[in-house]
Wavefront OBJ file of the C-alpha trace (Angstrom):
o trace
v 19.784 -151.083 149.600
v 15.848 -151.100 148.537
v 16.140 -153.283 144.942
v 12.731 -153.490 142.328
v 13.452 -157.392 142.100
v 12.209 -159.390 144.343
v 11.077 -163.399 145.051
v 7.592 -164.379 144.149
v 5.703 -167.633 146.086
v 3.079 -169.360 145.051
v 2.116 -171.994 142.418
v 1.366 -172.915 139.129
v -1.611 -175.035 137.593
v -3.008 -176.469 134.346
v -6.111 -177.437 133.353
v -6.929 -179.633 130.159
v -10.410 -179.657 128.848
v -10.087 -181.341 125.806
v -9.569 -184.372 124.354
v -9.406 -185.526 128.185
v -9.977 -183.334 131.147
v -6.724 -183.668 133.345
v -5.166 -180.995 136.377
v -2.393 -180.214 138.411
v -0.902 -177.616 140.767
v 2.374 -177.243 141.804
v 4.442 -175.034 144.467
v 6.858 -173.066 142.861
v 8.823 -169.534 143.078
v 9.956 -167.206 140.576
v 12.903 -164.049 140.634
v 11.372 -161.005 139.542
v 14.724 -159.003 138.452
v 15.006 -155.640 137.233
v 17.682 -156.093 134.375
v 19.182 -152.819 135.854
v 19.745 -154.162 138.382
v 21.618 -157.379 137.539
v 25.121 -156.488 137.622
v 24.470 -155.404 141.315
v 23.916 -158.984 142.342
v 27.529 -160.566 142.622
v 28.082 -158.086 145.498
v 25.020 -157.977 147.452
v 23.745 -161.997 147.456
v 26.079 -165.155 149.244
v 23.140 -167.257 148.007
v 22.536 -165.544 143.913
v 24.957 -164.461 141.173
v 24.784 -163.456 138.149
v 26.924 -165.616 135.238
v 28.468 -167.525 137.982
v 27.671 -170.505 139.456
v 26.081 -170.531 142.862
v 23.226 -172.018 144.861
v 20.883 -170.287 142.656
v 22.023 -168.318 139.340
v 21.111 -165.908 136.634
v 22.357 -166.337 133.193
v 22.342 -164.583 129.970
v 22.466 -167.324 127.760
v 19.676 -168.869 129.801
v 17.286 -166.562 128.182
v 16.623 -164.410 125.336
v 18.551 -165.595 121.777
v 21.273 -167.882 123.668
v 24.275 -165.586 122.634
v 25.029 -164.378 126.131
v 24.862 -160.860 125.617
v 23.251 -158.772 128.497
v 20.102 -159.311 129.054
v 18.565 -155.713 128.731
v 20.180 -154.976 125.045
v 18.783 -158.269 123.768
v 15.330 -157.342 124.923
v 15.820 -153.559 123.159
v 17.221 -154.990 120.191
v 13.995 -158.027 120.091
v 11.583 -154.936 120.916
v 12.831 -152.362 118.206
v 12.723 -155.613 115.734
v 9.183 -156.090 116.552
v 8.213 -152.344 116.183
v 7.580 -151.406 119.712
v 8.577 -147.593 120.863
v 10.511 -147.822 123.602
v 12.291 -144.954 125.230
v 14.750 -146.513 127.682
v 12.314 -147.506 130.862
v 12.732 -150.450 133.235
v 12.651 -154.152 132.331
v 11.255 -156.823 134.691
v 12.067 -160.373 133.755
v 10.215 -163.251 135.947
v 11.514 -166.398 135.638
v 13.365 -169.584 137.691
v 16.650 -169.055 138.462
v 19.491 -171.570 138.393
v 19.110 -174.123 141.761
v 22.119 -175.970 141.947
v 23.123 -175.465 138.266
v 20.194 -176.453 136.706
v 17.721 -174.600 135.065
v 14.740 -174.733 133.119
v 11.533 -171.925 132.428
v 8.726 -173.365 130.366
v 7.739 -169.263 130.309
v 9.987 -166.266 131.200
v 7.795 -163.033 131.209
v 9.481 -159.402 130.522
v 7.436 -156.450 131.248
v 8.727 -153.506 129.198
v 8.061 -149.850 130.835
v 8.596 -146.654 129.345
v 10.681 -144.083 131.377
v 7.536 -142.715 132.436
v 6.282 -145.906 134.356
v 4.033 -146.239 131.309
v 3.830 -150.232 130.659
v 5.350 -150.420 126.989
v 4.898 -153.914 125.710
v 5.047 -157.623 127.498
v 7.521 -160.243 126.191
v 6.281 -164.019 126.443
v 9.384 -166.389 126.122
v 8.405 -169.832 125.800
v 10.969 -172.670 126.391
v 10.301 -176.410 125.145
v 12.059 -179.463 126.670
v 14.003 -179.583 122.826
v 16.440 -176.471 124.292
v 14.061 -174.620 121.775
v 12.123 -171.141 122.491
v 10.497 -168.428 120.941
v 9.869 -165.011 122.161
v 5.715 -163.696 121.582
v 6.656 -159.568 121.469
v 3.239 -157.812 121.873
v 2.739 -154.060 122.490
v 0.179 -153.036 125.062
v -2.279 -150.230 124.846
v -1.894 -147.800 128.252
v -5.136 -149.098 130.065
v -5.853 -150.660 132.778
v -3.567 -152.392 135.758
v -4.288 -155.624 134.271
v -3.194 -156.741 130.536
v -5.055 -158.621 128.174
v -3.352 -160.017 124.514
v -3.758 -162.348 122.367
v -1.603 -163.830 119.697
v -1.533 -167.036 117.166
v 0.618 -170.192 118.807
v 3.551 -170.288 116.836
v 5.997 -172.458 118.206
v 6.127 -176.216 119.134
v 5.774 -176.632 123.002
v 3.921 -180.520 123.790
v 3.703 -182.947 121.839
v -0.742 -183.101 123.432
v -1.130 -180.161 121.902
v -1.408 -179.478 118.171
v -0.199 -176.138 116.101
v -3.197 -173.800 114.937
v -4.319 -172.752 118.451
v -4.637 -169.439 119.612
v -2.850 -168.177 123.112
v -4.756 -165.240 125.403
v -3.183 -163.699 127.949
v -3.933 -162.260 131.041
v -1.087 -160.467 133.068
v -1.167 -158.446 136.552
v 1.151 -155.489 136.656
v 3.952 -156.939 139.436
v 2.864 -155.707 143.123
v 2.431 -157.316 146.526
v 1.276 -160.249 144.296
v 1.295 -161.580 140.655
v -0.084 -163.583 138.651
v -0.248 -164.516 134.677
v -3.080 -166.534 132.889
v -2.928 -168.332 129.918
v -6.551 -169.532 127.772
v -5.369 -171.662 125.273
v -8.059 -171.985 122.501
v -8.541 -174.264 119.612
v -11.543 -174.957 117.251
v -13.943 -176.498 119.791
v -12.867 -173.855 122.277
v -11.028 -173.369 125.395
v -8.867 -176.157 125.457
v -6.245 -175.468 128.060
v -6.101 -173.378 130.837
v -2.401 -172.486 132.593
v -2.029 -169.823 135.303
v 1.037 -168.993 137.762
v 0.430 -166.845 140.669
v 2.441 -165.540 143.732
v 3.241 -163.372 146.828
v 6.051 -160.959 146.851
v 8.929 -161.131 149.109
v 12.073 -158.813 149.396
v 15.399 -160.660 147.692
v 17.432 -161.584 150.378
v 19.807 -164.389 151.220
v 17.696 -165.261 154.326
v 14.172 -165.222 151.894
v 16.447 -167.347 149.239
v 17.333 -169.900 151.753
v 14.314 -170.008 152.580
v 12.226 -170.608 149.426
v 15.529 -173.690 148.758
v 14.980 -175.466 151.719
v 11.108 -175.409 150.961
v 11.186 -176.103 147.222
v 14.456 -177.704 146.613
v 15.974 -177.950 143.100
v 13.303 -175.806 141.453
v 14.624 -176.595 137.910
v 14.617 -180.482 138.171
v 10.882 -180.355 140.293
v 9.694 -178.556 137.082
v 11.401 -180.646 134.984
v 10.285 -183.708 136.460
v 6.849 -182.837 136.674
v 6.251 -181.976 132.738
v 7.541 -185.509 132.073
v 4.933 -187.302 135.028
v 2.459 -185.331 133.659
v 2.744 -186.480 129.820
v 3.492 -189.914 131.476
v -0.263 -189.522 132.975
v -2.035 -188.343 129.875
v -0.480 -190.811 127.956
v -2.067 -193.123 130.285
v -5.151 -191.480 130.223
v -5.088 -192.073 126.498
v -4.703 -188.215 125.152
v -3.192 -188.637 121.692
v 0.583 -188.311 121.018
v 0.900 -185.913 118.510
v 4.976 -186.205 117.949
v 7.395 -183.264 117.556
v 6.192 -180.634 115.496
v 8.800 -178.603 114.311
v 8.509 -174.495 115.273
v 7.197 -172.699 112.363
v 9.034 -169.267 113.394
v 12.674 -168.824 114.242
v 13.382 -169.452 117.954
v 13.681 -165.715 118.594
v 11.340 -163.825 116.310
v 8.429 -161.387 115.311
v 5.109 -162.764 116.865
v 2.445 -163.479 114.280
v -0.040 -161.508 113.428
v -3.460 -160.774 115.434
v -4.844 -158.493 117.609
v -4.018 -157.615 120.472
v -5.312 -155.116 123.587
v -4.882 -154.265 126.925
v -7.545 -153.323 129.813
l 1 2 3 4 5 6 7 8 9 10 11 12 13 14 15 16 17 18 19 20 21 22 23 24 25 26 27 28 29 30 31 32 33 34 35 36 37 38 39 40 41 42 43 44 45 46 47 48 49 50 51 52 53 54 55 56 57 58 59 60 61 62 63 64 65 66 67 68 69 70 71 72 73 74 75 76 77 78 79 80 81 82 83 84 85 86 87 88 89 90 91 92 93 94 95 96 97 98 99 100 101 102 103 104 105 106 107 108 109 110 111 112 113 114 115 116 117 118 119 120 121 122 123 124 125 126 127 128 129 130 131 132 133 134 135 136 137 138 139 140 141 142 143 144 145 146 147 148 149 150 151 152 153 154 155 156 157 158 159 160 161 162 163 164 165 166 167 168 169 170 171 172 173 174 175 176 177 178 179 180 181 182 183 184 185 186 187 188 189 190 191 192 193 194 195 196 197 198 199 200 201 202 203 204 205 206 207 208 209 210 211 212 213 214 215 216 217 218 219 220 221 222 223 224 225 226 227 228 229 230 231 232 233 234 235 236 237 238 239 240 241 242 243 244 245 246 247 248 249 250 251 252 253 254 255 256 257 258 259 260 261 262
């Protein structure tokens, strides 16, 4: 049975400019899943499930506003609240699924397609190590493969980085490969740079098996790595800025700005 979702490869990098220049890279894989698609998984996976616990694991409540209520009405309901026309198309969602229980997506990323393949609007949910996130909801203009947007930050994510910066994105349509781009600006410019990108492979238990036994316990890796890499630029003396608290409910109506596509 030929399924839209699918495994993505690759890695994921930062790059600080400011106060203190600082990079890494790691290797990490995402599930691209069609939210049609996910009551289909119980019976076709050994190695996923969906709300069940397994060697790797989609759930509800991991994502969108917590209440455990499928997936695709909670992204209908958070795009009719944010104005968006949407007619009923496909929903991608690509994020880290459950290894061994534990889970954790700094960003999940919905795309939002009308029925007639027509790319509808892109969903940014960002996830803080508080068990806070906040959904950015911003309509795209039919264009180009790639999208471009642009919003206000809005919620608290590291305590480096201070409120009153401005996110950009820059998303590929999902194909062979995939990738997502983040410019994060402040006053003196670009100060942050974030980007994941990665191959497609078909979802199967042999390709999941795979990806686990070369990226083990892709939750804790990620989680482990956000807390050695504060560790290093506390070291490198970066500022500690504390916990700010998120200035828009965790689930809510991005701020205002402009935004395009192209």
């Amino acid at each position: 049975m030929k399924l839209r979702s699918s495994l993505y490869v690759g890695s994921v990098f930062h790059r600080r400019f400011s106060p203190k220049a600082h990079y890494f890279r790691y290797r990490l894989f995402w599930l691209l899943v069609d939210l049609d698609e996910l009551p289909k998984i119980n019976r076709l996976f050994w190695l996923l499930s969906h709300n069940r616990p397994n060697v790797f694991s989609v759930f509800d409540r991991d994502h969108g506003d917590r209440g455990g209520a499928p997936l695709r009405a909670q992204t209908e309901k958070l795009l009719a609240e944010n104005g968006v026309a949407f007619d009923g198309g496909s929903i991608l969602m690509l994020s880290m699924p459950r290894a061994l229980g534990v889970g954790f997506n700094p960003l999940s990323v919905y795309w939002c397609y009308r029925r007639d393949g027509v790319l509808a609007a892109m969903v940014y949910q960002v996830h803080n190590t508080f068990g806070e996130r906040h959904a950015y909801v911003e309509p795209v203009t039919p264009g180009a493969s790639g999208v471009r947007q642009g919003c206000d930050k809005a919620f608290f994510v590291s305590p480096f980085l201070p409120m009153g910066l401005r996110y950009e994105f820059h998303v590929s349509q999902p194909d062979e490969s995939l990738a997502v781009a983040i410019r994060v600006y402040g006053p003196d410019g670009v100060a942050l740079h974030a980007a994941l990108a990665g191959r497609r492979r078909d979802l199967s238990d042999r390709a999941l098996l795979a990806v686990g036994l070369r990226i083990p316990a892709v939750a804790l890796k990620t989680l482990a790595a956000i807390h050695w890499e504060a560790a290093r630029l506390w070291l490198k003396g970066v500022p500690y800025l504390g916990r700010s608290r998120p200035l828009l409910a965790a689930v809510g109506k991005s701020p205002a700005g402009p935004s395009r596509s192209g």
